[in-house]
N, C-alpha and C positions, 0 to 999 in steps of 0.2 A: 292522311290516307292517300290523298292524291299527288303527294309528294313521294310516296313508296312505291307507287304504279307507273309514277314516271320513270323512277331510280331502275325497276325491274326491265321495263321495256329499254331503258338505255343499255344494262347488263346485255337482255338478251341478243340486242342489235350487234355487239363488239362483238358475243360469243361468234353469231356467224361470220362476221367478219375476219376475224379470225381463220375462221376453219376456210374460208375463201383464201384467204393469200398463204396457208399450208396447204391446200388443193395445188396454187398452182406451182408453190416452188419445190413439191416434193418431188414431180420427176426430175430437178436440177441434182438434189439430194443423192437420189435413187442411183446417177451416174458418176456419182465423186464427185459431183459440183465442180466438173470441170477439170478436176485433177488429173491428169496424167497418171501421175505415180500410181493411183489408187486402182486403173484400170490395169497396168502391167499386172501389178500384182495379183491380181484376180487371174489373168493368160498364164502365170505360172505355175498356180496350184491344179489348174484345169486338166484334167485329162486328154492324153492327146492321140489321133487315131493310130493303132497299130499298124504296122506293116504285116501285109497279107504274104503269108509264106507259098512260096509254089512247092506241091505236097505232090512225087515223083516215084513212086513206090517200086523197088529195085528188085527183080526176082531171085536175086543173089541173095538177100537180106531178109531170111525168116528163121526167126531166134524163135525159141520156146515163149510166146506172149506171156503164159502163166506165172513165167520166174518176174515179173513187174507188175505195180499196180499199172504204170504208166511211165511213157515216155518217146524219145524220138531219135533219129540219125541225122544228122545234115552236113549237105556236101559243103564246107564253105567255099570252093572255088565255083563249083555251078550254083551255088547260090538255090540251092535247093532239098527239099526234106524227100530222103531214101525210106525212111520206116518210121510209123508214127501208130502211137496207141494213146487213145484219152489226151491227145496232146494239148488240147482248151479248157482241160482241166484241173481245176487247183487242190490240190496236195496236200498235208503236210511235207515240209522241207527239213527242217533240223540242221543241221551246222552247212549246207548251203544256204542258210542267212548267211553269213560269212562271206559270201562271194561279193553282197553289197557292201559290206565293211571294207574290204579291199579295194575296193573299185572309189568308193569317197575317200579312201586313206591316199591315193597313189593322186586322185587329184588335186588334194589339200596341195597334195608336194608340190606336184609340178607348176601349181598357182604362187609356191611358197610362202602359202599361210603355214608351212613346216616343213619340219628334215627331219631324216631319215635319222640323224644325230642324235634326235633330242631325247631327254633322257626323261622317262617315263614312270609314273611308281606303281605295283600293283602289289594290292592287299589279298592274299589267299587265307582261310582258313585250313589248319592242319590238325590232325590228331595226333597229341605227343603225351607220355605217360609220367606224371609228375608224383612222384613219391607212392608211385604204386597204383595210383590212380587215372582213371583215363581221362583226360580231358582237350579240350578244344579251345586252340591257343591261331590268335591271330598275326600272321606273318606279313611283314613288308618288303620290297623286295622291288629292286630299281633297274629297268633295262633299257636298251633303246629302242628306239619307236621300230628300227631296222629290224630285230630281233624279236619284239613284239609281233613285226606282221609275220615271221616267219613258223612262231609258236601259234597264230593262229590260223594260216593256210596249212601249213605240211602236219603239224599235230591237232589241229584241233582244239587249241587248248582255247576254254570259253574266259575263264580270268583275264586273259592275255585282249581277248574281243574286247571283252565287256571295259579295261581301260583303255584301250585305244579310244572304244564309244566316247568313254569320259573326256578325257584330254584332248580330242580332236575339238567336241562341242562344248564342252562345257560339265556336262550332264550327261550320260544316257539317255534319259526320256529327251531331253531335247534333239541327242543322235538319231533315236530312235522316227523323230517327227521328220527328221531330215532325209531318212533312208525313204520312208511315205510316199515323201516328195519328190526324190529323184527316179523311183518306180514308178511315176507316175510319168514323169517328164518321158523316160522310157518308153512308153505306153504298154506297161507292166500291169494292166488293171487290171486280173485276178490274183495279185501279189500285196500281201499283207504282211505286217512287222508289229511285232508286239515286245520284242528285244532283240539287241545282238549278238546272241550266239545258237540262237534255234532250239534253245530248253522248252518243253512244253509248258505253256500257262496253266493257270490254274483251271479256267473254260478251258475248253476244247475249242470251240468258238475263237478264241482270241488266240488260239496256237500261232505260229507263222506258217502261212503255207503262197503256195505256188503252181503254177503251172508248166508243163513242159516247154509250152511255145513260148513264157512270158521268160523262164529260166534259158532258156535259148538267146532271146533279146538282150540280157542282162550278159552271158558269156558273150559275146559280138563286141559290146562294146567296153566288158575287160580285155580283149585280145589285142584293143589297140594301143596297150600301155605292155612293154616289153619286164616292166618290173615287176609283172605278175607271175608273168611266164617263167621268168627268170627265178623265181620263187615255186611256185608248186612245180616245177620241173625236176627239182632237189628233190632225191630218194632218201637222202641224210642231211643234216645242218647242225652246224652247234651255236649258240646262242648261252649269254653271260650275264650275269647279274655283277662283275666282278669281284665277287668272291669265288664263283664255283662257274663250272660249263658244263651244260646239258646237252648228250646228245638227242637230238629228235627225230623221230623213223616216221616216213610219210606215210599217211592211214592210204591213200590208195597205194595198193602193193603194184597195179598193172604201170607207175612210174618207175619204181624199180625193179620189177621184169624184165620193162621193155622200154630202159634207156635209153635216149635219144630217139624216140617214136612219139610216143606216151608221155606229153608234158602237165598235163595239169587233167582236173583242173578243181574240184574242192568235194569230198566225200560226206554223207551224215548219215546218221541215224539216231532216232528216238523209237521208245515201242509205237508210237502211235504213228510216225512215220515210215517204220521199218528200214531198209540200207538203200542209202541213194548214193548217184552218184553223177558227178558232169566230166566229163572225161574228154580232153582231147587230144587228138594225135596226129602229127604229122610226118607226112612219107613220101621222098622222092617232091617235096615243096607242096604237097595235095594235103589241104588239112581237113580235117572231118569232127564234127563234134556230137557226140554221145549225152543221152541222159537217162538215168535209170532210176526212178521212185517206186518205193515200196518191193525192194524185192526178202526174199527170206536169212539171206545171209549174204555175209560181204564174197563170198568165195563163188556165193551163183552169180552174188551182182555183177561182181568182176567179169566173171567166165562171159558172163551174157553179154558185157559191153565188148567184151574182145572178141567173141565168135560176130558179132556186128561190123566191127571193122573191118577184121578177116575176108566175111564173104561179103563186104562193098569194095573194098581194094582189088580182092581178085577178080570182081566185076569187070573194072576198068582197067585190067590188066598189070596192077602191082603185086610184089606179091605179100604173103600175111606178115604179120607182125611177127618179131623174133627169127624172122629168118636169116637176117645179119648176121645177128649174134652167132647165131649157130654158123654158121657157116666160116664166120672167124675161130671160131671155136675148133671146129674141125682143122683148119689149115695148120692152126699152131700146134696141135697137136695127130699129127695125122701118122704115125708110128701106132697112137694108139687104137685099140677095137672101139666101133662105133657105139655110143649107147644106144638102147634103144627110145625112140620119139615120142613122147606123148604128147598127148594128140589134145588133153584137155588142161585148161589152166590150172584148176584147184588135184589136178591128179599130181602136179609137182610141187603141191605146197603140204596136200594132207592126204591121209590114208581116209580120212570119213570127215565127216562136217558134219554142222548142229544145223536143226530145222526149230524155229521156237515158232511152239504153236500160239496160233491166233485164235479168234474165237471165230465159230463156227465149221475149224478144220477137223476131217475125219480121217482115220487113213487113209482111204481112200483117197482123198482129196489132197492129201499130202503126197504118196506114192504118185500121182499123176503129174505132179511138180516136177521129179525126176524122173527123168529119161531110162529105161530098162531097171527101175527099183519095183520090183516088188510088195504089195502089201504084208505076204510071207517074208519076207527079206524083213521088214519093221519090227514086225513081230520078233523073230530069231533074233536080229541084232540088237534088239534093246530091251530082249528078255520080258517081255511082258505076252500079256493075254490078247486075245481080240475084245475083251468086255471089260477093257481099262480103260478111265474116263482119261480123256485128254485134257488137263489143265491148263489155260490160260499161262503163257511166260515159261513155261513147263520146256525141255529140249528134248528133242528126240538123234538119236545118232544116225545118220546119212551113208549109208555105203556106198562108196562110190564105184562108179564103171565104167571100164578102158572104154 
C-alpha cells in the first residue's frame, strides 16, 4: 500500500512537470520555433490593406443608375473614381472570374513556369445522335495555351478556363486556392472564388462574386501586362485545334463598335448575376475604365458604359467615342448623302431588346428602367394584359427610342 502512494505521488509530480516545461516552451512553438520560413508564409496568405480610391464625382457623368446593380468610372490618368454606385460592394461576377485566370496565366509566362506554345487538351461534352438516339458523347480536343487564353477572354468559353485552371496548377481546386490567394495579395477582400469560369455554385453563398472597387484593383494590375490587352482588344480571332479553325466574335460588342478606343476588357453574365461588364477605353492616350454589375441586358449594359465614357471625355474636352470612325467614314465617301446619326448604341444594333424579368419586377418598375417607354407601350408591344403575372426568367420585348 505504501509502495502505491509513493508510485501515485511520483506519477503526479512528472505530470506537473511536465505541463511546466510545455508552459514554457509553447510560446517558442506558437512563433515557428524560430523558423523564418514558417513566419513568411503566414505574411503571404494575410490580407493586406487596400488602396483608398480618391472618389471625384463628374457632373458630366450621370447615367440612368437603375440600368446597374452597381459599379464605377475611373480616370486612370488622374488616378481617380468619376461615378460610383455600391462600389464596396460584393456582387455576383460570372465570367469576370476570368479576368483573374488571365492575369495568373500572363504571369506563369512571363516567370516562364510556361508558353504560350504549349499545347493543351480540353475535354468538352457534346450532344451527338447515334443511331437515332440522342446521346452524350465525350470530346477531346488539343490547343495552345495561346489560343486557349483567347477562347476564354474574347468568347467566354468556360471549358477553355477551366483547362487552363488545370494545367497551369495542376488541378482546378488547387487553381482555384491560388486565385484566393493572389485576391488577396491584391487587397481584393470582398472577392471570392469558388471556380474558374464564374458558373454559379450550387449555394448561392459560395457563388464568386465581387466588388466594384475590388474588380477595379484586379483591372490596374492586368493593364500592366500588354498581352491582355493585346487579346480582349480582338473584335474577332481564330484559334485551332489543328484539325479545324474557329472563328470567335468578342461577347463585348463596344470593342467592335468602337475599334481602337474600346480595348478590353472581359464581359459576364449568369441569372443570379445579370450582364456585367469591365470595359476600357482609351482616347487621345487618356485611359478610363468602366464597370457595370447587374444590368438587364447586354445592349443597356453596353449603352450605359458608353454614354459613361462619352460624357467623361467630353468633360475634359475629348470628344465621344466613334467619332473617328465616322468622320473617316464621311471623307471616303463624301459624294454620298449623309446618313442619319444615332444617337444611341443599341438603336444600331436592334429594333427592340429583351428585358428578363427578375423577381419582384412590375411593369412599372420595369417601364422606369427605360428612358420614354411606357407602361402602355409594354402592354401593346407584347400583347399582353395589365393582370398578367410576370414570371421569373420570363422576356419581355423593349421598344426602343430615338
Amino acid at each position: 500500500m505504501r509502495h502505491e502512494i509513493i508510485f501515485r505521488t511520483k506519477f503526479i509530480t512528472a505530470i506537473f512537470a511536465a505541463c511546466f516545461f510545455v508552459a514554457l516552451c509553447l510560446p517558442a512553438f506558437a512563433d515557428g520555433g524560430g523558423n523564418e520560413e514558417g513566419t513568411d508564409t503566414t505574411a503571404k496568405v494575410a490580407s493586406v490593406t487596400p488602396e483608398v480610391f480618391s472618389v471625384q464625382p463628374d457632373a458630366n457623368v450621370q447615367p440612368n443608375e437603375k440600368m446597374v446593380r452597381a459599379g464605377l468610372l475611373y480616370d486612370m490618368d488622374q488616378k481617380k473614381i468619376v461615378w460610383e454606385k455600391k462600389m464596396d460592394v460584393a456582387f455576383p461576377m460570372a465570367s469576370l472570374t476570368k479576368m483573374m485566370v488571365a492575369l495568373l496565366t500572363v504571369e506563369d509566362i512571363r516567370s516562364g513556369k510556361i508558353s504560350w506554345t504549349d499545347k493543351v487538351n480540353v475535354t468538352k461534352l457534346q450532344v451527338a445522335y447515334v443511331k437515332g438516339r440522342r446521346r452524350t458523347v465525350t470530346i477531346r480536343e488539343e490547343y495552345s495555351l495561346e489560343d486557349l487564353f483567347k477562347a476564354a477572354m474574347i468568347a467566354s468559353d468556360n471549358a477553355a478556363s477551366e483547362a487552363i485552371a488545370a494545367y497551369i496548377n495542376g488541378s482546378v481546386g488547387s487553381f482555384v486556392a491560388r486565385m484566393n490567394t493572389r485576391a488577396k495579395e491584391l487587397g481584393m477582400n470582398s472577392t471570392f472564388y469558388s471556380n474558374p469560369t464564374g458558373l454559379p455554385a450550387y449555394r448561392a453563398s459560395l457563388t464568386n462574386s465581387s466588388s466594384p472597387t475590388d474588380l477595379l484593383r484586379l483591372a490596374l494590375e492586368m493593364m500592366q501586362y500588354d498581352e491582355i490587352i493585346g487579346t480582349t482588344s480582338q473584335g474577332f480571332a481564330d484559334i485551332s485545334n489543328g484539325k479545324r479553325t474557329s472563328t470567335l466574335r468578342n461577347h463585348n460588342r463596344l470593342v467592335i463598335d468602337f475599334e481602337n478606343e474600346v480595348d478590353g476588357l472581359k464581359t459576364g453574365y449568369t441569372r443570379r448575376a445579370g450582364f456585367c461588364l469591365v470595359a476600357t477605353a482609351r482616347k487621345c492616350e487618356h485611359r478610363l475604365i468602366a464597370i457595370a454589375l447587374g444590368s438587364n441586358s447586354p445592349t443597356l449594359r453596353n449603352d450605359f458604359v458608353r454614354k459613361m465614357f462619352d460624357g467623361y471625355y467630353s468633360s475634359i474636352g475629348l470628344e465621344k467615342l466613334g467619332n473617328q470612325q465616322e468622320n473617316k467614314t464621311v471623307t471616303a465617301s463624301a459624294a454620298a448623302p449623309a446618313a442619319k446619326k444615332k444617337s444611341s448604341y443599341y438603336e444600331r444594333t436592334k429594333n427592340y431588346l429583351y428585358h428578363v424579368v427578375k423577381p419582384g419586377d412590375t411593369l412599372i418598375t420595369i417601364a422606369q428602367l427605360y428612358p420614354g417607354v411606357s407602361v402602355k407601350e409594354l402592354l401593346r408591344f407584347n400583347r399582353i394584359s395589365h393582370k398578367k403575372i410576370l414570371r421569373r426568367g420570363s422576356k419581355l420585348r423593349i421598344p426602343l427610342k430615338a
